[in-house]
C-alpha positions in Angstrom: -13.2 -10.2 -21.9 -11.7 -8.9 -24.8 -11.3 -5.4 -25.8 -10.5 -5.4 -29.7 -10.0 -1.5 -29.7 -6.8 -1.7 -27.4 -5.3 -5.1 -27.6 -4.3 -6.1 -24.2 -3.5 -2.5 -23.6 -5.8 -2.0 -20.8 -4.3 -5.4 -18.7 -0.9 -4.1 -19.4 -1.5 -0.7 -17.4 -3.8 -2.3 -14.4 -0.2 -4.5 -13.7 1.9 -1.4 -14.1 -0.5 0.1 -12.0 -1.2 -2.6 -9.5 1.2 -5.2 -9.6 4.7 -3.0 -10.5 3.4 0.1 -8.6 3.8 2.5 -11.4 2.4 6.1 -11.4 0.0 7.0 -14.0 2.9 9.3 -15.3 5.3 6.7 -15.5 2.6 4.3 -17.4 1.8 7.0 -19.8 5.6 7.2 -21.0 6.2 3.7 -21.2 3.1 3.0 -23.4 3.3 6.1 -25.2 -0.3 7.5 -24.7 -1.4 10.1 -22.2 -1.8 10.0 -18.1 -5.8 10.9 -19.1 -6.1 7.9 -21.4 -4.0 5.8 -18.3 -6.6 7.0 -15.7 -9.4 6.5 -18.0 -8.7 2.7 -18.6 -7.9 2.5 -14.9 -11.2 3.6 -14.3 -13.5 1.7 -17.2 -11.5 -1.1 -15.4 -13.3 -0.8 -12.1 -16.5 0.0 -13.9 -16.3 -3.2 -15.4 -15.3 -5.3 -12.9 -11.6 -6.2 -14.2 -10.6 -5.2 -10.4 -10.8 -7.1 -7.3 -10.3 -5.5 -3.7 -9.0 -7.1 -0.6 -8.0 -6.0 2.7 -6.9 -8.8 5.3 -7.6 -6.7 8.3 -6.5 -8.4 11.5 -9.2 -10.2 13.5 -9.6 -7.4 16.3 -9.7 -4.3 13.9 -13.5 -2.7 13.9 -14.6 0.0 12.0 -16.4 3.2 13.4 -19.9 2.1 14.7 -22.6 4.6 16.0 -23.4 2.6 18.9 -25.9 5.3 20.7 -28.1 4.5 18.0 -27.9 0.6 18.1 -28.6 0.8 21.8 -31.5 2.8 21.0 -32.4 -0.2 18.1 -31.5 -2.6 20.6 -34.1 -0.8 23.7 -36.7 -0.3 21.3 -37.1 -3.3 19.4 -35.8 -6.1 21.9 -32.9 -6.9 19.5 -30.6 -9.0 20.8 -28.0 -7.4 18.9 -28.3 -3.9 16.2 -24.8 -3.5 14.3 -25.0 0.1 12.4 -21.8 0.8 10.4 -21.0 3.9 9.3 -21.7 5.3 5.9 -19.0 5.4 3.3 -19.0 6.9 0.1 -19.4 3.7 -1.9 -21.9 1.1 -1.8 -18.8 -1.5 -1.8 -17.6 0.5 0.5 -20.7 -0.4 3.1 -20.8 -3.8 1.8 -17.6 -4.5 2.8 -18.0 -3.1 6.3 -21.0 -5.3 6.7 -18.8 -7.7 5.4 -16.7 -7.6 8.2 -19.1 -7.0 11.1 -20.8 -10.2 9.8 -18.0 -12.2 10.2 -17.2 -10.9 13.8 -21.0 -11.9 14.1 -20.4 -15.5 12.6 -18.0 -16.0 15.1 -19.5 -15.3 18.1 -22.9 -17.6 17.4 -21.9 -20.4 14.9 -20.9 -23.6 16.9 -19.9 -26.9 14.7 -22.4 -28.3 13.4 -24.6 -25.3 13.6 -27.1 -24.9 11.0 -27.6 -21.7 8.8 -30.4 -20.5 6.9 -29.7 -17.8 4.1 -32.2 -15.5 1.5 -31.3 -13.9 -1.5 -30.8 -11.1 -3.0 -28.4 -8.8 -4.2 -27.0 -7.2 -1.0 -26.7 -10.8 0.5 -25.2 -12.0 -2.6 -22.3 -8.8 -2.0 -22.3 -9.4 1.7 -21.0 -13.2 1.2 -18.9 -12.6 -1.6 -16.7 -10.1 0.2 -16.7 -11.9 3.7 -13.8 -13.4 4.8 -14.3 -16.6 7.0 -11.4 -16.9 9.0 -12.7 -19.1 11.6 -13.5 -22.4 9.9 -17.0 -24.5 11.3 -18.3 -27.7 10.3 -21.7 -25.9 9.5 -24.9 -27.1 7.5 -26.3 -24.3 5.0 -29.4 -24.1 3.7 -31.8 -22.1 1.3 -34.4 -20.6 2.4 -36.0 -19.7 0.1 -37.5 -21.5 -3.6 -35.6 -20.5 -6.9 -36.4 -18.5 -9.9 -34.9 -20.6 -12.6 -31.3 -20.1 -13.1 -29.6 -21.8 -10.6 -26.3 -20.1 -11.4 -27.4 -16.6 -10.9 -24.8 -15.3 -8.3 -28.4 -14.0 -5.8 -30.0 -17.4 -5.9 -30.3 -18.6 -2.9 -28.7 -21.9 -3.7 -25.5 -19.8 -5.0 -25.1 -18.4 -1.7 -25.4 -20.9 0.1 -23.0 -22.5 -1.6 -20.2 -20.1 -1.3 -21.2 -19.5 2.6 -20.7 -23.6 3.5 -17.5 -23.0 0.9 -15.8 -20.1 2.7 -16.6 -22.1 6.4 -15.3 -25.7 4.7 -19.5 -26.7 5.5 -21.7 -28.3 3.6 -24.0 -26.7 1.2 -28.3 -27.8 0.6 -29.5 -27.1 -2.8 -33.5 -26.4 -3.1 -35.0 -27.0 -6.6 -38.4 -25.8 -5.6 -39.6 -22.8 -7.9 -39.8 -19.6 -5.5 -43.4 -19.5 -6.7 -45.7 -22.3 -8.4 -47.9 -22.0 -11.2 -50.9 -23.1 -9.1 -51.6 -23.8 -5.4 -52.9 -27.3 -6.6 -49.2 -27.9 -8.3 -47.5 -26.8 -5.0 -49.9 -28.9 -3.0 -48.6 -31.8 -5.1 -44.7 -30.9 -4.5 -44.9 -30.5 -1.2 -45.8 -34.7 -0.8 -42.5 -35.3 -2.6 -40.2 -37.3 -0.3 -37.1 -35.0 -1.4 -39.3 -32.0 -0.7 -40.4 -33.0 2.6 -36.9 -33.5 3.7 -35.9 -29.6 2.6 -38.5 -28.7 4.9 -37.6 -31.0 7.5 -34.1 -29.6 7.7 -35.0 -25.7 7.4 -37.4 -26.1 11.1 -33.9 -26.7 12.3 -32.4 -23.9 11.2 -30.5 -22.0 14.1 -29.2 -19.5 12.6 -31.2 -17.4 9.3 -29.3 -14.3 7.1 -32.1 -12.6 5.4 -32.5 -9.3 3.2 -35.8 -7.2 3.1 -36.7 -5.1 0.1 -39.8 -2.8 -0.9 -42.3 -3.3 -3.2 -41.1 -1.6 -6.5 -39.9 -1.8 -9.8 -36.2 -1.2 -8.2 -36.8 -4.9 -5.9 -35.3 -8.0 -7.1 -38.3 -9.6 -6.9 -39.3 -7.4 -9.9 -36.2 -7.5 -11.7 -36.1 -11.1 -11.8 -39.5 -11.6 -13.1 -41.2 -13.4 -10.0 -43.5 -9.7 -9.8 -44.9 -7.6 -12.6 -46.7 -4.6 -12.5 -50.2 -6.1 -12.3 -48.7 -7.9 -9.0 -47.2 -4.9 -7.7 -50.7 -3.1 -7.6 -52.6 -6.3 -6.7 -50.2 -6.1 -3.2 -50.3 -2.7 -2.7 -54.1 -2.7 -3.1 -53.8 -5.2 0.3 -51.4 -2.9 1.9 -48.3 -4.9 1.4 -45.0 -2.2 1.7 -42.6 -5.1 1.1 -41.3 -8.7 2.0 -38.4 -10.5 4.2 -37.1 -13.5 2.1 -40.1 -13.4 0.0 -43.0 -13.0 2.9 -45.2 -10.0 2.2 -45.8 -7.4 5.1 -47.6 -4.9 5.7 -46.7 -1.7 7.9 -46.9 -3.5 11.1 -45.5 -6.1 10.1 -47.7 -8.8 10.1 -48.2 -11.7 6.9 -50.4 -10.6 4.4 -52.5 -13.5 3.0 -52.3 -13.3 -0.9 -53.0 -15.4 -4.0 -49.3 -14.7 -5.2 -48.3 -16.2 -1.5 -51.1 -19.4 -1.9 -48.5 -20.9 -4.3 -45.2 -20.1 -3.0 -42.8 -22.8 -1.4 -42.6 -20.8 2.1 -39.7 -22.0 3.8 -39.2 -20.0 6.7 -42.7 -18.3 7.7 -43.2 -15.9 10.0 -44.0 -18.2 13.0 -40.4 -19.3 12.4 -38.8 -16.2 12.1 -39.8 -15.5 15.5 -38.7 -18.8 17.0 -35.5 -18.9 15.7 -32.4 -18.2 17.6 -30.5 -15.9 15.7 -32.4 -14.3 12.6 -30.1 -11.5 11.0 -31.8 -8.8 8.9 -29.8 -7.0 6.7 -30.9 -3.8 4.4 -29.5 -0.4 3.8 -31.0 2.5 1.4 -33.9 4.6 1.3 -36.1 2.5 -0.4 -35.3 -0.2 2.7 -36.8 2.1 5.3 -40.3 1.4 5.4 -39.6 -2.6 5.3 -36.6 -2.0 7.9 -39.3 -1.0 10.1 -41.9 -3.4 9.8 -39.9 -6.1 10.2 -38.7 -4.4 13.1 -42.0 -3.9 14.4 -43.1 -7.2 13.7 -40.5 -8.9 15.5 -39.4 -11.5 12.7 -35.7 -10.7 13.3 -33.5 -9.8 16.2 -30.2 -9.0 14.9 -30.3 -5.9 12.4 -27.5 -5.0 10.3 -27.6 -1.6 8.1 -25.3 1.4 7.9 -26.0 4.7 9.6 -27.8 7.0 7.2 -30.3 4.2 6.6 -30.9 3.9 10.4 -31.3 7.4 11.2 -34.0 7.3 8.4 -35.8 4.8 10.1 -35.7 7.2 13.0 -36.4 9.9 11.8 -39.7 8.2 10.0 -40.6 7.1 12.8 -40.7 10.2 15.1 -42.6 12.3 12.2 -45.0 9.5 12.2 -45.6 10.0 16.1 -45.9 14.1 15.9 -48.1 13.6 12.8 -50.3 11.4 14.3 
């Protein structure tokens, strides 16, 4: 990236500060600017993504976990595991914990040769970029769910499970499916194709499925990446959909909501699956997350949960104002 109104000014104090271990002081004098124009290039540096993080903790080190409440998940729900980190100040900062309780996860149910379904989406996306894989398997990983068009966009599905299989030294499946089909006639037609037959084939044997959740607004990916518009939005709502899990629309309870938008999507892993499969993960965190968080819960499509501790006490809490209300 260049930066033609400071030369390579800015790359020159991130290795004083980073690599030689220079104050901001220090950096200031030997550049001959200020310590405020030092710790503002610092920070546009972060804001822009010039600075990468990494922590090699050792394999036993956990972070603070509210474990009354994940018993209470795990009671409740019939998880067979809840895993609420804390709360940090940062979304990276949760990410990263997730990060790390994921790969504690990994490595108590992935066997060689085991095979792993993954979603999209942006928290996924974060999750697997920042997990460190220290364990290596001879794993399978799969999409599962269609694309949106560019396959290079880091929360494609194919993307992450691509760098997943990468960071175990697996084997990566790439699905060329469109997410969602112009008509139900077209995906019909796809669906007979030998190449898509064998996708399909592959994800009933999934053991192991990562997937994200996300409400039904303008802030979801689903929106942001043009597969819903407004008109859609309101067409869902008007059948009481609150939100999806890897692209399978829910209402409050949980159950599959028939739909037109639904007729013609490439559904890899349905509902029925969901609750067959061994080890379904479900991660989420945030407000908006809530409603979905629960439904999913109550539906019984997953039964690991991961999310950090405010979001968890919110599902709580919404749910106990929704038994004294009534």
């Amino acid at each position: 990236m260049a930066y033609k109104d400071s030369g390579n000014i800015i790359f020159k104090i991130l290795k004083y500060y980073y690599v030689d271990d220079l104050s901001q002081a220090e950096i200031a004098s030997k550049l001959n600017i200020s310590r405020v124009a030092v710790s503002r290039y610092i920070s546009r540096a972060k804001g822009e993504g010039l600075i990468e993080h990494k922590i090699n903790y050792p394999k036993n080190f956990s972070f603070e976990r509210n474990e009354e409440l994940e018993k209470e998940f795990i009671k409740k729900y019939g998880l067979k595991e809840c895993i609420i980190v804390s709360s940090k100040a940062s979304l990276t900062e949760t990410l990263i914990e997730l990060s790390n309780e994921l790969e504690k996860l990994f490595g108590k149910i992935i066997r060689d040769h085991t095979i792993i379904g993954v979603g999209w989406g942006t928290t996924l996306d974060k999750i697997i970029e920042y997990i460190d894989i220290r364990e290596k398997k001879n794993v399978k990983v799969l999409p599962l769910v269609g694309g949106y068009g560019r396959v290079f966009d880091n929360i494609h599905s194919n993307n992450i499970a691509r760098i997943l299989a990468k960071k175990f030294n697996g084997i990566s499946y790439m699905v060329h499916i469109p997410a969602i089909l112009d008509t139900k006639e077209i995906k019909e037609s796809i669906l007979k194709d030998s190449a898509a037959k064998e996708i399909y084939r592959l994800a009933k044997r999934v053991e192991v499925a990562l997937l994200c959740m996300s409400d039904l607004s303008k802030e979801s990916t689903l929106y942001k990446k043009k597969q819903l518009d407004e008109e859609d939005i309101y067409y869902l709502k008007g059948l009481g959909v609150i939100g999806d899990i890897n692209f399978v629309f829910l209402d409050r309870e949980g159950n599959f909501v028939p739909n037109e938008i639904s007729d013609r999507q490439t559904m890899l892993f349905p509902t029925e699956q969901m609750k067959t499969t061994n080890y379904v993960v479900g991660v989420a965190i945030g407000e908006r997350k809530v409603e979905i968080i629960r439904a999913v819960l109550k539906g019984k499509l997953i039964n690991i949960l991961m999310t950090d501790e405010e979001t968890a006490k919110l599902v709580t809490d919404k749910e106990t104002a929704k038994l004294v209300t009534g």
